[in-house]
matplotlib code that plots the C-alpha trace (Angstrom):
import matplotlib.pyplot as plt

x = [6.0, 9.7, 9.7, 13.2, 15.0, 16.9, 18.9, 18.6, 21.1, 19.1, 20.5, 16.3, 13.2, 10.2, 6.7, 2.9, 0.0, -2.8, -5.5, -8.4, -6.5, -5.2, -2.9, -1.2, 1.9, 3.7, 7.2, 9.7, 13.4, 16.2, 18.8, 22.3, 22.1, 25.8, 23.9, 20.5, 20.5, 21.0, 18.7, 15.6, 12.4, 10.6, 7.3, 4.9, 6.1, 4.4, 7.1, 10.6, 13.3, 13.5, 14.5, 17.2, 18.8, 15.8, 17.0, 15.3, 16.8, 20.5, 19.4, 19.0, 21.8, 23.7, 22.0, 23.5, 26.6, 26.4, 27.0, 23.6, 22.7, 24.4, 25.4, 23.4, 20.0, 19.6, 16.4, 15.2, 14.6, 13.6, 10.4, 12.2, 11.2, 8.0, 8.2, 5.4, 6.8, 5.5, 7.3, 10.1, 12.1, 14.3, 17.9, 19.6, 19.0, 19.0, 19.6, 16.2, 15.5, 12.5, 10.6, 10.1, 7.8, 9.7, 6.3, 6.1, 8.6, 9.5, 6.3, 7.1, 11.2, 12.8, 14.1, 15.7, 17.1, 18.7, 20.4, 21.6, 22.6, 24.5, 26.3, 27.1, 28.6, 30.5, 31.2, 30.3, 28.0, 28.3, 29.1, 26.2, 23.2, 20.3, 17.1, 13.8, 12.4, 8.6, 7.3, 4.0, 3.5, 0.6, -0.9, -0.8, -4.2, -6.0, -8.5, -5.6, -4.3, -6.6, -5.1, -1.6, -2.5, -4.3, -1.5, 0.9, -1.3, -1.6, 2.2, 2.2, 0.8, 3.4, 3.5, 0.7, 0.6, -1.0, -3.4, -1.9, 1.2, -1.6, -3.4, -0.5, 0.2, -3.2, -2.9, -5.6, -3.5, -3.1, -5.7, -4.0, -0.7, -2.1, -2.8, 0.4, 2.6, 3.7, 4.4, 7.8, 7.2, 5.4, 8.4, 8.4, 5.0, 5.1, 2.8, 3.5, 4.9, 8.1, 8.5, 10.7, 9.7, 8.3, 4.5, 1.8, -0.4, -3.0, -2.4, -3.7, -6.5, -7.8, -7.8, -9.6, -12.3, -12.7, -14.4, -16.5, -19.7, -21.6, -21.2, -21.0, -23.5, -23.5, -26.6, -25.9, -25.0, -22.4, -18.6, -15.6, -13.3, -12.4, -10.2, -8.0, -9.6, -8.4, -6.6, -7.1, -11.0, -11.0, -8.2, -10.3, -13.0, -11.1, -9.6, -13.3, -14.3, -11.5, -12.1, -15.8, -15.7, -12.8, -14.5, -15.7, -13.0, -14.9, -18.1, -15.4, -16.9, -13.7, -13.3, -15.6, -13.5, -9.7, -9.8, -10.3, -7.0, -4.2, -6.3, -7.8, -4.1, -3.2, -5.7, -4.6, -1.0, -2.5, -4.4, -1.3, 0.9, -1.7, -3.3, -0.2, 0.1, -3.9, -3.8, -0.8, -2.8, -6.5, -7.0, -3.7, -1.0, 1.3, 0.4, 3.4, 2.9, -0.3, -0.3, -2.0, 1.0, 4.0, 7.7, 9.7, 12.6, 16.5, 16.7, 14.3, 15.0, 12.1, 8.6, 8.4, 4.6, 5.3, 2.0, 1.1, 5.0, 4.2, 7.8, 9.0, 8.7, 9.7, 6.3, 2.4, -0.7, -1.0, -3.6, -5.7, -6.5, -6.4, -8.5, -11.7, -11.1, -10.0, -13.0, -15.4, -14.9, -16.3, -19.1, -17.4, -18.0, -20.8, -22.3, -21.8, -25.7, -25.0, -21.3, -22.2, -18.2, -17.6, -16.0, -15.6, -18.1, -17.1, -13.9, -10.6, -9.7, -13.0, -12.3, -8.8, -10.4, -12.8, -10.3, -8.3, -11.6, -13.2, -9.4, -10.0, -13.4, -12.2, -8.7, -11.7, -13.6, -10.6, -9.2, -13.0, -13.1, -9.4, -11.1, -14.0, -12.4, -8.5, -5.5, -4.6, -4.9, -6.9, -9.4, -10.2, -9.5, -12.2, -14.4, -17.6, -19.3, -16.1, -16.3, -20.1, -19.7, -16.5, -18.6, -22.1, -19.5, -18.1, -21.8, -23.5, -20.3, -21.4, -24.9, -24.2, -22.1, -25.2, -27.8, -25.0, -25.1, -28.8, -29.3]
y = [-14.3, -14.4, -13.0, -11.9, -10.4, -7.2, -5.8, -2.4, -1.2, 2.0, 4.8, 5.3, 3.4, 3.5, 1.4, 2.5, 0.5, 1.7, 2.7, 1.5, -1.3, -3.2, -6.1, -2.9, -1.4, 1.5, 1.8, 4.6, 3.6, 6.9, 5.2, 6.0, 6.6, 5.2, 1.7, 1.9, -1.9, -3.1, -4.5, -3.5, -4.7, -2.0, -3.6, -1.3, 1.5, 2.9, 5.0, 3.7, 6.1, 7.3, 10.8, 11.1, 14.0, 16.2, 19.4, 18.4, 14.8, 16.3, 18.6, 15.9, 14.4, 17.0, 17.8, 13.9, 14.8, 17.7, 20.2, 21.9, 21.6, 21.5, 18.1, 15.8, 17.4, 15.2, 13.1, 16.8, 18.0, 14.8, 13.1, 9.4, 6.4, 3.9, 0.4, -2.4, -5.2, -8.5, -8.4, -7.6, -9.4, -7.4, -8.9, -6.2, -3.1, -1.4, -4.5, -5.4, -7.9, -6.9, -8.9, -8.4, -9.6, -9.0, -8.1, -4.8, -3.4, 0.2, 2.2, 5.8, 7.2, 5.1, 7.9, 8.7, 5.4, 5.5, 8.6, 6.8, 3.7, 5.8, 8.1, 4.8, 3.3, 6.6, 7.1, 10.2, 10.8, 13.2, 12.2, 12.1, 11.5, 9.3, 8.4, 8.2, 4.8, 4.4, 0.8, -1.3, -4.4, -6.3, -6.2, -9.7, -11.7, -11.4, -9.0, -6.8, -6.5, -3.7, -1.7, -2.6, -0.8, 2.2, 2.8, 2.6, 4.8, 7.7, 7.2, 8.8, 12.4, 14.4, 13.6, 11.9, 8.7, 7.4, 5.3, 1.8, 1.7, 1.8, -1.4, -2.9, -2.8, -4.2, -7.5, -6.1, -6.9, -10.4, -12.3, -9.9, -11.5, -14.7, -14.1, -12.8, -14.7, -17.3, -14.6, -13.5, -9.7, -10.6, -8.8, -5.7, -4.8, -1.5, -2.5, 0.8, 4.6, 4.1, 1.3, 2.0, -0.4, -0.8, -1.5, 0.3, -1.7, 0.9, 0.1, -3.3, -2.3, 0.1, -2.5, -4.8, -1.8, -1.6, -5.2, -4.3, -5.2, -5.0, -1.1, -0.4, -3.3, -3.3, -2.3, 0.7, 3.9, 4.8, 3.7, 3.8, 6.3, 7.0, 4.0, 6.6, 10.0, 9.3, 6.5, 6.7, 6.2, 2.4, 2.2, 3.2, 1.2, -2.1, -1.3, -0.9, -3.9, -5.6, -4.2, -4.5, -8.1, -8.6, -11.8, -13.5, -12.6, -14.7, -11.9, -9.6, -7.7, -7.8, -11.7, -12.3, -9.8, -11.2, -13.8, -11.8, -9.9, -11.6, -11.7, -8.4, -7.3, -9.2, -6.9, -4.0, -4.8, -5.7, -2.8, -0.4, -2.6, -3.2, 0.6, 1.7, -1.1, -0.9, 3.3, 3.1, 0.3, 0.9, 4.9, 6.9, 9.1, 8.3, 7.3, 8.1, 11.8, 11.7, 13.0, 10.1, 7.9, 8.3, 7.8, 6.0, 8.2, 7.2, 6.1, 4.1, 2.5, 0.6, -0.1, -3.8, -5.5, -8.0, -9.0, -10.1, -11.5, -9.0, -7.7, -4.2, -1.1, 2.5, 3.5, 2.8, 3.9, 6.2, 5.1, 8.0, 6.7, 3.0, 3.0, 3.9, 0.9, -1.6, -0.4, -1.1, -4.8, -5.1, -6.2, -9.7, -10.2, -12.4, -14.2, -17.7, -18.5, -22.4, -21.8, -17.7, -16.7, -14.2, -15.5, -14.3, -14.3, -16.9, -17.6, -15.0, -15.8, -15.1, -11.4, -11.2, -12.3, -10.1, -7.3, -7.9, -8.1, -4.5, -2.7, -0.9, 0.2, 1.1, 3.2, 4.7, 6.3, 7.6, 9.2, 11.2, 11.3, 13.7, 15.5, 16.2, 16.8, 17.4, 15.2, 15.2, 11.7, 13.6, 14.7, 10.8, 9.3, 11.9, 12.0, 9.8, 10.5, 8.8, 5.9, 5.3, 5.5, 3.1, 1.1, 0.6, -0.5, -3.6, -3.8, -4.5, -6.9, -8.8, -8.9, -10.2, -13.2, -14.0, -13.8, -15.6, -18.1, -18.5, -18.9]
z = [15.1, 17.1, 20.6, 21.6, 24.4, 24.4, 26.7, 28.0, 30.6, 32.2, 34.6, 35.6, 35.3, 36.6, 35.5, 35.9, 35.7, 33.3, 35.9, 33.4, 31.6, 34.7, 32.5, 30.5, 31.9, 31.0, 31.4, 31.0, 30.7, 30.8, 28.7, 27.8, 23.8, 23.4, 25.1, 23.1, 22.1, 18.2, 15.7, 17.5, 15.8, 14.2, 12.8, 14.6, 13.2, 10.3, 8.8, 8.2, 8.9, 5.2, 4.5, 6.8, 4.8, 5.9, 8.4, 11.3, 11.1, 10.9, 13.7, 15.8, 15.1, 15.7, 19.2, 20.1, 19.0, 21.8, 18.7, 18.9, 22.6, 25.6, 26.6, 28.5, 27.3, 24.2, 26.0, 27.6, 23.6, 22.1, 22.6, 22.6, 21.5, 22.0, 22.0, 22.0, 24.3, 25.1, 28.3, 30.6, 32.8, 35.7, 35.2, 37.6, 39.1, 35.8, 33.8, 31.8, 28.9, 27.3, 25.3, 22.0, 18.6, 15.5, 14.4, 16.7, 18.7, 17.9, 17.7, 17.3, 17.1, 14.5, 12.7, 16.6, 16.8, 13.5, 14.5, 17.7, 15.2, 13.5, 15.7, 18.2, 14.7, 14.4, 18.0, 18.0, 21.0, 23.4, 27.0, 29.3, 26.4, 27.2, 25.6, 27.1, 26.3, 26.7, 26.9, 26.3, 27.8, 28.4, 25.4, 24.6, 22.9, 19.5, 21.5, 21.7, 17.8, 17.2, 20.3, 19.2, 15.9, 17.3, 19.1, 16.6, 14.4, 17.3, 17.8, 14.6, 14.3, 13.8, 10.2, 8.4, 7.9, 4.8, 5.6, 3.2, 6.2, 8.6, 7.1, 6.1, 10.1, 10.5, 8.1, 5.6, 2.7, 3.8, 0.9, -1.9, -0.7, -0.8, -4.2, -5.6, -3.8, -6.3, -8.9, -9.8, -9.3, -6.0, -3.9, -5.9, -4.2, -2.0, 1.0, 3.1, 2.3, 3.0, 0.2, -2.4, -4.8, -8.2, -7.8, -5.3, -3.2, -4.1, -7.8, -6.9, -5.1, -7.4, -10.4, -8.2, -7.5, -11.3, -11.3, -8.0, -9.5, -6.0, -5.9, -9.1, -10.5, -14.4, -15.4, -13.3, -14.6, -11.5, -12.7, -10.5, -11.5, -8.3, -8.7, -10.8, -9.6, -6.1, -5.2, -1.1, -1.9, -2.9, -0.5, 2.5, 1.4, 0.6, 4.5, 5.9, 4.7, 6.5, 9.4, 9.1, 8.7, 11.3, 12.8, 9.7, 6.7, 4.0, 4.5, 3.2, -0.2, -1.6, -1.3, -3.9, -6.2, -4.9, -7.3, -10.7, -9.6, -11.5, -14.8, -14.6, -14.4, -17.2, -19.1, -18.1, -19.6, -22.7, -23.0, -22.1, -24.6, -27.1, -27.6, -29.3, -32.2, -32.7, -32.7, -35.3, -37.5, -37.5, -36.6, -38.2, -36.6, -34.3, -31.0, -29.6, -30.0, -27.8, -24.5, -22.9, -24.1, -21.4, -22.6, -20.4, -18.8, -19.5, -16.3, -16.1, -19.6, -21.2, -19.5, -18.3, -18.4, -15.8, -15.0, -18.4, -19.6, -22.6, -24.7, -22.8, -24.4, -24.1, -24.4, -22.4, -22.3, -19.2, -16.5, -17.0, -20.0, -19.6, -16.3, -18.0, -20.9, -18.2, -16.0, -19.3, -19.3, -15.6, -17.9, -17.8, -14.1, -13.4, -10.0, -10.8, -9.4, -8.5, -6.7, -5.4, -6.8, -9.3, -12.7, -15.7, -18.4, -20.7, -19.0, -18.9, -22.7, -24.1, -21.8, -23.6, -27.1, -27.0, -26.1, -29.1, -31.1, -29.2, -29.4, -32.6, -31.2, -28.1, -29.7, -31.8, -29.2, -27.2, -29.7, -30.5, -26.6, -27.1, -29.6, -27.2, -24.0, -24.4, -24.9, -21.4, -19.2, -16.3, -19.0, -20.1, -16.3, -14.8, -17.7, -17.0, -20.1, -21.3, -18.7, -19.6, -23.0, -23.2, -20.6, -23.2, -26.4, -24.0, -22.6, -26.0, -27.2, -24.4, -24.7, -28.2, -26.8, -24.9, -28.0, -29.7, -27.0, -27.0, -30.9]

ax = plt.figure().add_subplot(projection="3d")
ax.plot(x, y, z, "-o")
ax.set_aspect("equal")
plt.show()
């Protein structure tokens, strides 16, 4: 956290106290756009200004520039700009530094400030623009985070906001940071919408729901293929349980499950890398002509499996059929009963042994499963006769580990 000042010169302000909330303040500066300071911190906005080529965006723009609107009406037809200050200090007249936490800052109106960005870089705004600045303080204190959020979130309407920028704002994907961070594709993570990067947060999340043996509890016929059905289910529920457990984070469901994460994504490469070679060798055909097999596109070149350091390849198993396979081997996941953690059964190279050893089973059954229900990857990833019966093969491998173990 870095509080710094920023200077707004202002031709009006004015500040109101909130009549039930006596330490809040709201303040309203009028500021010349051509003065709108630089680099303001954006953190508490839940959308970056992406899409800037949109009509509405250039229509703004162009209502700056005085080319679309008369002059001087720019802050009459735009709704402004929000900001989530720590404080302000009265330098002048209409002279202010306002205090601000790289972590929040603008609120609402960066795709507005960007616009101003660009047309002070270009010069190009009409005499006699301003802005109309709305400012937060006196929400300082750890009582206040979930205020600060809200109103971040109700800044927000116009457009939806998916709900991973929202918890991302929030800190819920704090452990699953914790986990990743020492890996090399750590930074390639999309944590909000507005990410352009290589990997989804909700990816992560919805592999870690396939091992959630306290809602879906192995002898149990329920599986969780909303982990690929609908990705904003195990989403919502892997945000509930932060929220839920606000105070005490280690009675967090999902704690106990955190751990399995890095393995149980080196599965699911294997099983994307490995379903081609074991197809081609042990059930016929090509694997490559099957419509649950994706091809990777010439501009993206070859499919990298990063989380396992397996050899690229133009070629993967799509994740409507690989879900229900990866799900299947939730039948790993035990309680330890002397430490209370979950583990795997046997330890994480028995799971991937047993993989390799279940793989031509597994191949097997999918491809009777296309036969039955379509070559499609939405036919196998919905399916739950498919889940449970992909689910009972890894379920009886395992109870013959245990006999084994026993004898």
């Amino acid at each position: 956290m870095a509080i710094k000042p920023y200077r707004f010169e202002v031709s009006e302000a004015r500040s109101v106290k909130h009549p039930t909330l006596p330490k809040i303040v709201k303040h309203t500066f009028l500021v010349p756009a051509r003065l709108f300071p630089k680099d303001v911190p954006t953190g508490a906005n839940l959308r970056d200004p992406v899409g800037m080529n949109r009509q509405v965006y250039k229509d703004v723009k162009a209502s700056l520039e005085g080319k679309e609107a008369l002059p001087g009406t720019f802050d009459l037809l735009n709704l402004g700009i929000t900001i989530i200050a720590e404080d302000i200090e009265v330098i002048d007249k209409r002279i202010f530094d306002v205090m601000i936490d790289d972590d929040y800052g603008i609120a609402n109106g960066g795709h507005t400030t960007q616009i101003i960005y660009d047309c002070q870089e270009d010069d190009s705004i009409a005499e006699g623009q301003h802005v109309e600045v709305k400012i937060i303080t006196g929400l300082e204190g750890g009582e206040n985070h979930t205020l600060r959020v809200d109103i971040a979130r109700g800044q927000n309407t116009g457009i939806s906001v998916q709900p991973r920028s929202i918890f991302e704002l929030d800190g819920a994907f704090e452990s699953l940071k914790e986990i990743v961070k020492d890996q090399d594709w750590a930074g390639d993570i999309g944590f909000k919408e507005s990410d352009k990067k290589d990997i989804d947060v909700r990816e992560l999340v919805s592999v870690l729901e396939l091992m959630n043996i306290t809602d879906f509890p192995v002898r149990d016929s329920k599986h969780p293929i909303a982990a690929y059905e609908k990705w904003s289910t195990p989403l919502k529920k892997f945000g509930d349980d932060y929220e839920d457990n606000r105070v005490d984070p280690s009675k967090r469901k999902y704690v106990a499950f955190e751990p399995l994460l890095l393995d149980a994504l080196v599965l699911y490469d294997h099983i994307r890398r490995d379903f081609l070679r074991v197809y081609n060798e042990t059930v016929g055909g090509r694997a490559g002509n099957l419509r649950i097999v994706e091809k990777a596109p010439p501009s993206k070149g070859r499919y990298q499996f990063r989380y396992a350091k397996l050899d690229d390849h133009d070629q993967r198993l799509t994740k409507g059929a690989a879900f229900p396979i990866l799900g299947a081997f939730r039948n790993f996941v035990v309680v330890n009963p002397e430490t209370g953690t979950v583990e795997w059964l046997g330890g994480f190279e028995n799971v991937l042994a047993s993989w390799r050893e279940l793989a031509p089973e597994l191949v097997s059954e999918t491809k009777q499963a296309i036969r039955d229900i379509g070559n499609a990857p939405d036919s196998l990833g919905k399916n739950r006769n498919h889940w449970a019966n992909l689910f009972k093969t890894v379920r009886l491998h395992v109870m013959q580990q245990q006999l084994d173990t026993l004898g």
